[in-house]
DRENMITI-832324 format. One record per residue: residue number from 0; residue in one letter; x, y, z of N, C-alpha, C in turn. Coordinates in steps of 0.001 Angstrom, whole numbers, plus 500000, padded with zeros to 6 digits. Layout:
BEGIN
(atom NUM, 'A', (X, Y, Z), (X, Y, Z), (X, Y, Z))
...
This chain:
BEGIN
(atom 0, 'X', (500860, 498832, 500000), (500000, 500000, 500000), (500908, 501234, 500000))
(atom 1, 'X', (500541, 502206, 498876), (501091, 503769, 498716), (501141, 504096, 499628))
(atom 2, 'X', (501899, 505704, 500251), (501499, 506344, 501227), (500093, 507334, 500823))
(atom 3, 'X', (499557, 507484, 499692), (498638, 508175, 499135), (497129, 507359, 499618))
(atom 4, 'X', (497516, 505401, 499370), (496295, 504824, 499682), (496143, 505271, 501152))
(atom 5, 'X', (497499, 505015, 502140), (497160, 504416, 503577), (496345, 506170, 504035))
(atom 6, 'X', (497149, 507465, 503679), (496449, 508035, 503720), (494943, 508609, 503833))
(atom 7, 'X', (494817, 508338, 502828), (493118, 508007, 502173), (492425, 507197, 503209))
(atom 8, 'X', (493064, 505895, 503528), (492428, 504794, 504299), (492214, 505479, 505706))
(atom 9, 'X', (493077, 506423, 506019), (493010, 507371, 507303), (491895, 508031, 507798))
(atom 10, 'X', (491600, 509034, 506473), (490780, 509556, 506226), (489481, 509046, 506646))
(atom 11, 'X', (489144, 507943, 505718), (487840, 507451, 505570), (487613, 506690, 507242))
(atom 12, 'X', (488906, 506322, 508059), (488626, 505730, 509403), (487824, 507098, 510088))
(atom 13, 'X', (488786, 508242, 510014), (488344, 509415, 511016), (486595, 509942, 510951))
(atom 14, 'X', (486765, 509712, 509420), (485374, 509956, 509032), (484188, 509298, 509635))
(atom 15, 'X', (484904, 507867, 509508), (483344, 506735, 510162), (483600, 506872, 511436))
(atom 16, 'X', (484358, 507410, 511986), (484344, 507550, 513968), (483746, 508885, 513969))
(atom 17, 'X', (484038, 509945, 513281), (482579, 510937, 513572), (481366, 510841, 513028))
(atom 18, 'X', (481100, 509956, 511793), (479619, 509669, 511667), (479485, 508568, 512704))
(atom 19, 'X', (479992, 508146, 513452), (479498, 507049, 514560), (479104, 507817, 515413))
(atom 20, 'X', (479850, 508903, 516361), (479691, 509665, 517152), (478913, 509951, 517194))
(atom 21, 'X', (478187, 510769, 515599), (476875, 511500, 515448), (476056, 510853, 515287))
(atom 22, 'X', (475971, 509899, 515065), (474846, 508929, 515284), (474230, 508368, 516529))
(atom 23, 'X', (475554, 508225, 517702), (475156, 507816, 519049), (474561, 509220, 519444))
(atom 24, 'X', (475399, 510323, 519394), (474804, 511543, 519668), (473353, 511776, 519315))
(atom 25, 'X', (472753, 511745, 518414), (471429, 511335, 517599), (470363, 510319, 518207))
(atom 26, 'X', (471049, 509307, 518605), (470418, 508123, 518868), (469807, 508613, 520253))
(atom 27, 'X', (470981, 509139, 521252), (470927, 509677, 522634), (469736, 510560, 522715))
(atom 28, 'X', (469776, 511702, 522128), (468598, 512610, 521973), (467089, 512414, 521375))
(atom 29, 'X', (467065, 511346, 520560), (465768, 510862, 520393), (465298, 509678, 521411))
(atom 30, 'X', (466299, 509354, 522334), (465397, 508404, 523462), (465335, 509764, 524034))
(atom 31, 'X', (466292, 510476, 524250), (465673, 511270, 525360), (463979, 512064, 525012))
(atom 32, 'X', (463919, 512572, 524134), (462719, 512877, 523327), (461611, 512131, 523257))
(atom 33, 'X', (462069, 510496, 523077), (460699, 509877, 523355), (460607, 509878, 524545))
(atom 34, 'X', (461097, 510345, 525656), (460442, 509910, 526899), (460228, 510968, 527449))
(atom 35, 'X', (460560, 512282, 526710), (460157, 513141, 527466), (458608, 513417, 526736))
(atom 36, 'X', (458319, 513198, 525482), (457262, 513044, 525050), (455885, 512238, 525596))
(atom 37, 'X', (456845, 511336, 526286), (455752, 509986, 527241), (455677, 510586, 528068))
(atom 38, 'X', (456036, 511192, 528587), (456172, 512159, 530013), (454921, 513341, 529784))
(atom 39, 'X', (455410, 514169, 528941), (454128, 515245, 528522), (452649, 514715, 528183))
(atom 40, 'X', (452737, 513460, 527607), (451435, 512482, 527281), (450737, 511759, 528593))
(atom 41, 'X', (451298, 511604, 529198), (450723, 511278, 530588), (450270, 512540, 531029))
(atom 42, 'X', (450977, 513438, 530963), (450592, 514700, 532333), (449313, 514837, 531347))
(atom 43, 'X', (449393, 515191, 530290), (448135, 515690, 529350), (446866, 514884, 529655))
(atom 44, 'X', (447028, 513714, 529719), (446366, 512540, 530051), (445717, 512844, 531216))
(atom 45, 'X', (446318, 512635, 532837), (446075, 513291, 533929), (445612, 514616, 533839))
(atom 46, 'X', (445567, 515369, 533338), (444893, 516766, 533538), (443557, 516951, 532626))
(atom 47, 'X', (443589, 516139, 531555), (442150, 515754, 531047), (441655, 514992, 531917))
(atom 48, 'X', (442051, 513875, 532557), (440910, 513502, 533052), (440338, 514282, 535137))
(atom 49, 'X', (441541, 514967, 535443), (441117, 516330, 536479), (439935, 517196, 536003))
(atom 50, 'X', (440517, 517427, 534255), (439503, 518037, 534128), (437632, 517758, 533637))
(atom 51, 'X', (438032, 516726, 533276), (436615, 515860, 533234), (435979, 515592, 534513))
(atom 52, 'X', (436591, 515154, 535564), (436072, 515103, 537110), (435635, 516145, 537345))
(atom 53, 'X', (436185, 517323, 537227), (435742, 518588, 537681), (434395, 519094, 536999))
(atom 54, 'X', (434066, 519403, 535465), (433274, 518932, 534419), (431972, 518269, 535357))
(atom 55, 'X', (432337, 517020, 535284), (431443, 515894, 535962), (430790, 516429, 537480))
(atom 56, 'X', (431959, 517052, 538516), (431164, 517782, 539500), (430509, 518506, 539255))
(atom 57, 'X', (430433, 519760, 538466), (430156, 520935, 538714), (429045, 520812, 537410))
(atom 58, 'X', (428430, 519881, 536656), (427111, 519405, 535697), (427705, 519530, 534325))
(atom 59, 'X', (428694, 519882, 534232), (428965, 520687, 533001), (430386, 521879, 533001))
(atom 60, 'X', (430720, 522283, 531475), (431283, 523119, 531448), (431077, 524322, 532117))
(atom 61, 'X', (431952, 525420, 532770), (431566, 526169, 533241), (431135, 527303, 532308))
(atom 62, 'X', (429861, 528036, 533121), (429734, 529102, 532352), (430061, 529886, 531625))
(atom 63, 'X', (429871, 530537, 530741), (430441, 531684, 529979), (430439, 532953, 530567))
(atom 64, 'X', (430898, 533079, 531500), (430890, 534152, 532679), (432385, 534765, 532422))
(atom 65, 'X', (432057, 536717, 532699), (433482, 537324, 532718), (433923, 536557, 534410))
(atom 66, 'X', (435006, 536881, 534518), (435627, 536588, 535619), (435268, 538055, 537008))
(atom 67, 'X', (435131, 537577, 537949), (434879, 537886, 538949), (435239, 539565, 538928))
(atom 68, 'X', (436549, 539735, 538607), (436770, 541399, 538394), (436544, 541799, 537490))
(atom 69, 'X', (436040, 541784, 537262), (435067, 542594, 535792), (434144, 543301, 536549))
């Protein structure tokens, strides 16, 4: 092997260790994303159904009323 190939062959190593990198990097941030997504989907979840209980107490949506300081 040239010093021109082994070169080259250098190259293309450095290359696939930063597209690896960026890929774990990548990989890292979309678990983190799905779970912070599962996370926001629950709370959303829980606060629809607070707010359906509440709904359910009170007969219904609440009025179409200004607010108290008005």
């Amino acid at each position: 092997m040239n010093e021109q190939d082994e070169a080259r062959l250098v190259r293309l190593e450095e290359l696939l260790a930063h597209q690896q990198a960026a890929i774990e990097d990548l990989s890292r941030q979309l678990t983190e994303s799905w779970r912070e997504t599962d996370k926001l989907r629950r709370e959303l979840a829980r606060l629809n159904d607070r707010f359906q209980d509440i709904e359910d107490a009170t007969g219904g949506p609440p009025a179409n009323q200004p607010p108290p300081h008005w």
